[in-house]
C-alpha positions, 0 to 999 in steps of 0.5 A: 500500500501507497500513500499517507495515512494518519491515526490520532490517540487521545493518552490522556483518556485511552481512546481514539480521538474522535472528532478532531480536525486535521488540515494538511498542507504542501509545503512549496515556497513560502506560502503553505497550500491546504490540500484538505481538510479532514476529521477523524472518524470513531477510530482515531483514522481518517474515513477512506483510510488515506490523505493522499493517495494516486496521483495526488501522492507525491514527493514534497514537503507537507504539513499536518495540522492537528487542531488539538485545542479545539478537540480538547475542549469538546472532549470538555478538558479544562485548558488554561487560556491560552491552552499548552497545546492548541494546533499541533503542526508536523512537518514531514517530506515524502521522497519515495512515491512507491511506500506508505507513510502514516504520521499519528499521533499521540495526543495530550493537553500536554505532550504529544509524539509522533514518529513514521508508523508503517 
């Protein structure tokens, strides 16, 4: 399987993260282009299983913005103003067109990881 994938974990409560909303962008030149925006369904993953896929999937620097702040306060955590977390940028290259990348995250009001899955 090709393409680029993502799944969010919410540690603090031991669930998927459910409801949180992801932008991802291309990274050409200065000014970032939003490709999508998407939301994360009852697993953690995005509906469809991947962002990028065919022909859309090639090499580049990208972006995923995780909107955390704004999932953390539906999920009714007490944030401070302004939240520790709020939108979580990872920026990543794609080299090689013939593999997959899956970018998760594990997510809480105050730490996140993430690393290349497969």
């Amino acid at each position: 399987m090709t393409g680029l994938t993502t799944h969010v974990l919410d540690a603090a409560r031991g669930t998927p993260a459910e409801g949180l909303v992801i932008d991802l962008f291309r990274l050409d030149g200065k000014t970032p282009v939003l490709i999508k925006t998407v939301v994360t369904n009852a697993d953690g993953r995005v509906d469809g299983g991947s962002l990028l896929q065919g022909d859309d999937f090639a090499a580049g620097r990208y972006e995923l913005l995780f909107h955390a702040g704004d999932y953390l306060k539906v999920k009714g955590v007490a944030l401070a103003d302004p939240p520790f977390l709020d939108d979580i940028p990872i920026r990543f290259g794609i080299a090689d067109t013939t593999a997959h990348y899956h970018v998760p995250l594990l997510l809480s009001p105050y730490s996140y990881s993430t690393y290349r899955g497969s």
